[in-house]
C-alpha positions in Angstrom: -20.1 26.6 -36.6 -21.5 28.1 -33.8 -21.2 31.6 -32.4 -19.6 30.1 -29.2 -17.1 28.6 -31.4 -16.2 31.6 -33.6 -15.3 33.7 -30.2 -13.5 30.6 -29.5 -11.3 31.3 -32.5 -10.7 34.5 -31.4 -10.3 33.6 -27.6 -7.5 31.4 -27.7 -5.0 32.8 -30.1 -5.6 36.0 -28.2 -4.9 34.3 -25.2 -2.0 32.4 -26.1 -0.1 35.3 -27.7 -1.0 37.5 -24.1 0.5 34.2 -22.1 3.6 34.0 -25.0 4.0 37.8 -24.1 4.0 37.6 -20.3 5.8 34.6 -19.5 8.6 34.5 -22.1 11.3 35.9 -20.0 10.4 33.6 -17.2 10.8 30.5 -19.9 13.7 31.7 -21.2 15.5 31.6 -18.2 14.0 27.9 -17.2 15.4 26.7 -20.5 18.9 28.6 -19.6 18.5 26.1 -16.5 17.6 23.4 -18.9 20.5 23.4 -20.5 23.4 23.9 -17.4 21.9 21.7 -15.0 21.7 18.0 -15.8 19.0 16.7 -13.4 16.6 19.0 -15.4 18.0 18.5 -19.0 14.6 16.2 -19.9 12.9 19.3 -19.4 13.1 20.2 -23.4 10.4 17.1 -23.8 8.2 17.7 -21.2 6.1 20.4 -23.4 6.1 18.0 -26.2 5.4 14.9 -24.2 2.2 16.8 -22.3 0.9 18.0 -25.9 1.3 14.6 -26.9 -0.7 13.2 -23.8 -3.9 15.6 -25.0 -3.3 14.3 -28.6 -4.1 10.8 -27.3 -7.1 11.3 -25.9 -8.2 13.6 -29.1 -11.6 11.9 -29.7 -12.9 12.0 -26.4 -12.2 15.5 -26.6 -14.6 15.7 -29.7 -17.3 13.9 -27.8 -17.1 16.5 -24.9 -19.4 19.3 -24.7 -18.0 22.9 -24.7 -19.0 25.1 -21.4 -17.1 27.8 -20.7 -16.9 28.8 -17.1 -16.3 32.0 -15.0 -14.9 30.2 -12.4 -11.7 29.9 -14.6 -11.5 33.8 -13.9 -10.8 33.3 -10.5 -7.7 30.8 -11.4 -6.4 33.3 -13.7 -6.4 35.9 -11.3 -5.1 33.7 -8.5 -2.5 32.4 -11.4 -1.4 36.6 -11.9 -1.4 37.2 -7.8 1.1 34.2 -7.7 3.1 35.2 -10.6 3.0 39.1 -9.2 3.9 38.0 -5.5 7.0 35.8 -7.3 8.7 38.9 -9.2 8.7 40.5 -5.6 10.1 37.7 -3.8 12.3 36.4 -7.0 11.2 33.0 -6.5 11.6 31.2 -9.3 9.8 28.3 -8.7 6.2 30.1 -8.0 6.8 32.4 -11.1 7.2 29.4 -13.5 4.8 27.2 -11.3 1.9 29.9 -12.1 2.2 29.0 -15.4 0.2 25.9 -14.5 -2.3 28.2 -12.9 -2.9 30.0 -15.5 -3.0 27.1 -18.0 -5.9 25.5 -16.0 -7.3 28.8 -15.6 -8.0 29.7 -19.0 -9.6 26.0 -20.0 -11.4 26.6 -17.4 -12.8 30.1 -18.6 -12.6 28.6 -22.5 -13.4 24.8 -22.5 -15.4 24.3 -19.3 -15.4 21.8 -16.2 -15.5 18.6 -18.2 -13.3 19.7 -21.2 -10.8 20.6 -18.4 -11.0 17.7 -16.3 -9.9 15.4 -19.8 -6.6 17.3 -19.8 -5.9 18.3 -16.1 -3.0 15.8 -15.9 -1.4 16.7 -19.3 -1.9 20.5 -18.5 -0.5 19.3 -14.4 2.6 17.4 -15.9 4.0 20.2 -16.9 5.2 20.7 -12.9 8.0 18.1 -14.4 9.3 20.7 -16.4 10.0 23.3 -13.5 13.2 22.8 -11.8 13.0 22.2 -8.1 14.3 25.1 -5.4 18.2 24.2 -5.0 17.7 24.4 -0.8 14.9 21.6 -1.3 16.6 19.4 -4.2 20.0 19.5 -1.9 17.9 18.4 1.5 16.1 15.2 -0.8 19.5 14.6 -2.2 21.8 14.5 0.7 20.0 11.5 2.8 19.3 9.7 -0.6 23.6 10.6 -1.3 24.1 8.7 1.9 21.3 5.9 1.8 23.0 5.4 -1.9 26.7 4.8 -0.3 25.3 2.4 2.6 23.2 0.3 -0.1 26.2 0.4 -2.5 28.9 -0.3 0.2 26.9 -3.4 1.3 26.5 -4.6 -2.0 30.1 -4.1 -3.0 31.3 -6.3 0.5 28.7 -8.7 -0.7 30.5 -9.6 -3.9 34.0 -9.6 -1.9 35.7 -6.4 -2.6 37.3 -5.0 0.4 35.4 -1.3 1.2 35.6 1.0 4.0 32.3 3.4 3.5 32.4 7.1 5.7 29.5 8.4 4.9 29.0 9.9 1.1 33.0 8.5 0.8 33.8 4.5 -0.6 36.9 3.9 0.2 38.8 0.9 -1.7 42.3 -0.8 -1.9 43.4 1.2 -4.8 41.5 4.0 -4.9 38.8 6.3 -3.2 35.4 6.9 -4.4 33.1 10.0 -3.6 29.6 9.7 -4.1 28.7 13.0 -5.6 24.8 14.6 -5.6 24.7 13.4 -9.4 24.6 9.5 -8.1 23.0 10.2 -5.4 19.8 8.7 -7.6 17.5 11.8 -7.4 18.4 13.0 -10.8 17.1 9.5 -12.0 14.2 9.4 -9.8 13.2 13.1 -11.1 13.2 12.1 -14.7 11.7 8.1 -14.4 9.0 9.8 -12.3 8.4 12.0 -15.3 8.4 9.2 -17.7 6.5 6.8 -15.2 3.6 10.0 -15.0 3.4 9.6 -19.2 3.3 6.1 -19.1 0.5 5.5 -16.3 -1.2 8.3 -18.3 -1.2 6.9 -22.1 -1.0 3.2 -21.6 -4.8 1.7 -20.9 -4.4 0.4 -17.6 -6.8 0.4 -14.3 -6.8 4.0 -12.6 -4.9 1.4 -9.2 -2.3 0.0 -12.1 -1.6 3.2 -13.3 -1.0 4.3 -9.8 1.4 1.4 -9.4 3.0 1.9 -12.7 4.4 5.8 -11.3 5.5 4.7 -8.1 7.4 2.0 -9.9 9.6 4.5 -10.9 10.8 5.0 -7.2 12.6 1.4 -6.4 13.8 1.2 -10.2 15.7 4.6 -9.9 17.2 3.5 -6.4 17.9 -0.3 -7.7 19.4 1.2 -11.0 21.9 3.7 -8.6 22.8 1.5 -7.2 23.6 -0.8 -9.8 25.6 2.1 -11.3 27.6 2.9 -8.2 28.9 -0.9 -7.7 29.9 -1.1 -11.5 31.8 2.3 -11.1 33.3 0.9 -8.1 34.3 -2.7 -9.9 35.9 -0.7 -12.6 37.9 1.2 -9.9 38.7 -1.4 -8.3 40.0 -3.7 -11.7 41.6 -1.0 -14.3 41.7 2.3 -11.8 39.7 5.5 -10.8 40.7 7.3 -14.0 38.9 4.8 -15.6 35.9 4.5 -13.7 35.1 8.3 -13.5 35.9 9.1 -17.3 34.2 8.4 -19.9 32.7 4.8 -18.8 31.3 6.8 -15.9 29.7 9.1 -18.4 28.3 6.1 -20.5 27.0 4.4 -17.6 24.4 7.2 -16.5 22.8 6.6 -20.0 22.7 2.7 -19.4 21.3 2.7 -16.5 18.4 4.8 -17.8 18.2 2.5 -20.5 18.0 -0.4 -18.2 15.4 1.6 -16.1 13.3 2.2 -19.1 13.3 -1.5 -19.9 12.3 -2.1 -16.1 9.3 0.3 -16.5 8.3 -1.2 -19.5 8.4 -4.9 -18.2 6.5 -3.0 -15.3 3.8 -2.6 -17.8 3.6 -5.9 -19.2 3.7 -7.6 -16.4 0.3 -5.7 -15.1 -1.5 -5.1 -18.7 -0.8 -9.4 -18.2 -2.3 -9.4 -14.5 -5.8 -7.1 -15.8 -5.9 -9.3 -19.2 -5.8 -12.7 -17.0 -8.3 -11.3 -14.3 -10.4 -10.3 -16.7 -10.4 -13.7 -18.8 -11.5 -15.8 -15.8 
């Protein structure tokens, strides 16, 4: 063992327990968030998921030299200007997002450049875990609300029900449907786009296939909303609105992300099948 690697011993559990004791009141609040508002509930796996993401890619760690760096100061400092310049402000979203900062900051000052740059996206996934500013997630969600009626309402024509859309509001025969901010799709685009990121990352595709493989996740949220809205609207339409928004409705935010999963992963098969055939020939 080198003397490099005994302070390193020392180093990081001294670290971690200093990073433990600064940010816990700002976690505990994000996890307070976690558990009230549904379009961050995944956040619980996030952490697990990005500690998982370094866990795959343990032996090229091993093979990677250990360099500290004192440029890793200068992200730690900028990481404690951010955090301090949040508490005055009371922005949430900078004071949990300097977490990040700080993360890369001390592998950085720790590990070095390369070690670093091997777990830079694990360590910048963790962004998936921070809940958006409400005045932002309500400006994204109110055009995709609407774009998610007009898609739905065409659809719904298409298969011959009789629908009068105004704006966010489906109106039927029997009934009247509202298309609330949780359909609008951006909860399910929030957490595919987190799964896509883990899947592009672990999964040994081309660095353009990976690329493709996380955008994915953009027309298979919309396409699955959609295909969630018309069903709710069928139901309406057949057995009633009580029966569309109880507990069918509930169950059918879980299939869809079922079905979207299932899309992702055909996704991924369908490319891993493009690179093997390209790369047979």
């Amino acid at each position: 063992m080198t003397k490099s690697t005994k302070i390193l011993y020392f180093q990081i559990p001294l670290l971690s327990l200093l990073f433990i004791a600064l940010y816990f009141p700002f976690i505990c609040t994000m996890v307070h968030d976690w558990s009230i508002d549904d379009n961050y509930s995944h956040g619980y796996l996030i952490p697990f998921i990005s500690a998982y993401m370094i866990w795959s890619v343990r032996k090229e760690l091993q093979r990677v030299d250990i360099l500290p760096s004192n440029w890793g100061l200068a992200l730690i400092v900028l990481g404690l200007v951010q955090l301090t310049v949040a508490i005055i402000g009371s922005e949430l979203f900078l004071q949990r997002t300097s977490m990040v900062v700080l993360l890369f900051g001390f592998s950085l000052f720790l590990l070095g450049k390369a070690f670093t740059k091997k777990i830079s996206i694990p360590i910048l996934y963790l962004i998936f875990m921070v809940p958006i500013p409400a005045i932002v997630w309500n400006k994204i969600a109110f055009p995709m609300k609407l774009f998610a009626s007009y898609i739905a309402a065409n659809v719904i024509d298409w298969i011959g029900i009789s629908i009068l859309r105004e704006g966010n509001i489906l109106n039927l025969a029997s009934t009247t449907l509202e298309v609330a901010d949780a359909c609008s799709g951006l909860r399910s685009l929030t957490s595919l786009l987190a799964l896509s990121a883990a899947f592009a990352y672990i999964f040994p595709l081309k660095v353009i296939n990976k690329w493709v493989l996380f955008f994915s996740a953009i027309p298979i949220a919309i396409a699955v909303n959609i295909f969630r809205l018309t069903s709710t609207a069928v139901l309406a339409q057949r057995f009633g609105a009580k029966v569309a928004q109880g507990f069918l409705h509930e169950i059918s935010g879980i299939l869809v992300f079922i079905i979207a999963f299932i899309l992702l992963f055909v996704v991924y098969t369908i490319l891993s099948k493009l690179e093997a055939s390209a790369h047979s020939r």
